[in-house]
N, C-alpha and C positions, 0 to 999 in steps of 0.2 A: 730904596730897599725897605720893605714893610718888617714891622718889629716880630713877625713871626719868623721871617726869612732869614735875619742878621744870626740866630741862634742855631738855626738850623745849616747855615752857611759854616760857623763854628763850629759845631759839633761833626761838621761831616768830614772837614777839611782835618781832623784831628785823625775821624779814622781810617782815611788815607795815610796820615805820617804814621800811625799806628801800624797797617797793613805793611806800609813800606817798610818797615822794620822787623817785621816776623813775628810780633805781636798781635797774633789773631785772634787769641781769646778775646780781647781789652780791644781789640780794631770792632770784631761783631759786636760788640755792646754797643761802639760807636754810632755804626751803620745803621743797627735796629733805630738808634732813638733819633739819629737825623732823617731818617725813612720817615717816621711817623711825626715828624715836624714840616719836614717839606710836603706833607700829604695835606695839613691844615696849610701851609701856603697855599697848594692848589686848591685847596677849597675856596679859598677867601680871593681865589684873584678871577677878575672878569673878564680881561684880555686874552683870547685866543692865542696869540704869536707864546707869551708866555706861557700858556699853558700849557701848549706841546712840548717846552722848553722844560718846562718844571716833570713833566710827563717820562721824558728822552733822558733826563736824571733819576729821576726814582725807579726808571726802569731800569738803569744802569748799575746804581747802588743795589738793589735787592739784587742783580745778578751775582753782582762778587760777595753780598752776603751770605748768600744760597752757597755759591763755592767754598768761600770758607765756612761754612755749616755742616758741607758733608766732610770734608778736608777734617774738622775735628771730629766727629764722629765714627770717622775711620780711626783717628788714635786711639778715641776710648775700647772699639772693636779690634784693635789691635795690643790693648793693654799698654799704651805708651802714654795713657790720656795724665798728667798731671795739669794742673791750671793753675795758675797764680796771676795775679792782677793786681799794677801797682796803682792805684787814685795819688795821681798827680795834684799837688796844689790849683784851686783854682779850676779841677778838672768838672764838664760835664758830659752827661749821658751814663751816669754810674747810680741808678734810681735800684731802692732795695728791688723793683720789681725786675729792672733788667739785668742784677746781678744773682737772685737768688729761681728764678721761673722756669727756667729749665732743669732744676733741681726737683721738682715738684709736679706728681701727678697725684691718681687716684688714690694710690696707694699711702700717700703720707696723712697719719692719723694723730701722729706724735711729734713732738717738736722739744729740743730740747738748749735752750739758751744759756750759757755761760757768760758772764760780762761783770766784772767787779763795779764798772761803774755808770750804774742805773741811776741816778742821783736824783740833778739838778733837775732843773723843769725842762729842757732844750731835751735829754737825756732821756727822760720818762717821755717824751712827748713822740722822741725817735724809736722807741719800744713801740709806742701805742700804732705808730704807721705801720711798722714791724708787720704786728698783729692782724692791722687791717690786710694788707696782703696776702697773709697767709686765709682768710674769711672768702676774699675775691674767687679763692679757685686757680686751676683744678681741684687741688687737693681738700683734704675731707677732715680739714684737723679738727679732735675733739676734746687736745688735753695738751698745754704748752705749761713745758716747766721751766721756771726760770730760777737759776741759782747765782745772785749778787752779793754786795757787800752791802754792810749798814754804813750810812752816814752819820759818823758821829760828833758830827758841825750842828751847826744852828738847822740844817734844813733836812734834821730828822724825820719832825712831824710831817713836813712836805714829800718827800720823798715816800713815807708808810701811807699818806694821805693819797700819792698820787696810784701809788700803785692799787691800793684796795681798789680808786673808781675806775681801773683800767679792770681789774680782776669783775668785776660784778658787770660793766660792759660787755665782755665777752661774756659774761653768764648769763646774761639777757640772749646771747648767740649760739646759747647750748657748747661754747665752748670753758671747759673747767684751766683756770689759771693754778698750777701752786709754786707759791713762791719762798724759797728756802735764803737762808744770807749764811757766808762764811767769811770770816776776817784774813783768811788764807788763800784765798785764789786769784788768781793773776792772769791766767791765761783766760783766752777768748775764745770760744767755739759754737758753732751753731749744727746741732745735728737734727736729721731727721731720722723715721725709724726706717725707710727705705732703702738706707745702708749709707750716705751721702752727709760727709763732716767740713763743714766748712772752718777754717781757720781765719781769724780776722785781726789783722794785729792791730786796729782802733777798735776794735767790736762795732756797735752800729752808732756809731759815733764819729761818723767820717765825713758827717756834712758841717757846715759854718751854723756856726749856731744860730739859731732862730730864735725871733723876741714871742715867746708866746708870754705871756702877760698871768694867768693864772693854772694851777692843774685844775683847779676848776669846771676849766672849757671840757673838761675829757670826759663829763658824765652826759656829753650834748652830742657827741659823735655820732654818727651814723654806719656804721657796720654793716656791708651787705655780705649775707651767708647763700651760697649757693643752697640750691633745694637737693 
């Protein structure tokens, strides 16, 4: 089994027990990101027998993706649509981009971030991805506001530090950051001005934390902005 395939083997096999359970929203997340992992299988493999194999799979998954696709969009045209989506320990295929992208077209220009806790570097660094996604497209943001808390530990000056080179990054991207802090907020929310409020009970803070070494690294980014 090639190290592309063991991942893709895992993630799919999840959003079958997923599917199996009535858990459709949290199954399509599955499906989308084992889809596009078995796709780099078949790129990388040179064996025919397996390649119509790997083929006769991904055309299988995309089919009951496709079903439950419209399956949910008949809720939301039916006003039944609520979603919630629990990230299991250890879970993958839950990328800001496969959770927030279908939230997101032309129409979103504002963005507005809740999260008391922007902090640490792992924290700012999960913000800064945040951001990059929302740059990638469709949508057309021109103004994310973020409203946090201060950290008033040792990793003050890091945390104002890291945020200013995130803010001046995207303003390299014509997009305007403002960033407000309150010592009273708790809850999590991510809205856009499209009409669409995301509720998060980690905020974006749901992956294992990562060793990024300096905030630093964040005035070195590369931001691509749709034209």
């Amino acid at each position: 089994m090639s190290a592309l395939e063991s991942p893709a083997v895992s993630v799919l096999r999840r959003a079958v027990e997923l599917d199996t359970g009535s858990r459709f929203q949290e199954s399509l997340v599955c499906y989308q990101e084992g889809i596009d992992l078995l796709l780099q299988v078949l790129k990388a493999t040179k064996d025919e027998t397996k390649k119509s194999h790997y083929r006769q799979k991904i055309s299988d998954y995309m089919c009951r993706a496709e079903q439950i696709k419209k399956y949910l969009e008949k809720e939301k045209e039916d006003g039944k649509y609520h979603k919630q989506i629990n990230i299991e320990e250890n879970a993958k295929g839950f990328s800001y981009e496969n959770l927030f992208q279908e939230y997101l077209n032309e129409n979103v220009t504002e963005v507005w971030v809740q999260d008391p806790y922007i902090r640490q570097i792992h924290q700012l660094y999960n913000f800064l991805r945040f951001c990059e996604m929302l740059l990638k497209g469709p949508c057309k943001v021109k103004t994310v506001h973020l409203l946090t808390s201060h950290d008033e530990g040792n990793g003050k000056n890091q945390q104002t530090t890291g945020l200013e080179e995130i803010q001046q990054s995207l303003k390299n991207h014509g997009v305007t950051l403002n960033i407000s802090y309150s010592s009273s907020i708790h809850d999590r929310e991510i809205r856009f001005n499209n009409g669409w409020m995301i509720k998060i009970g980690r905020g974006l803070d749901y992956f294992k934390k990562t060793q990024v070494r300096s905030v630093l690294a964040f005035d070195c980014i590369s931001l691509e902005a749709k034209a």
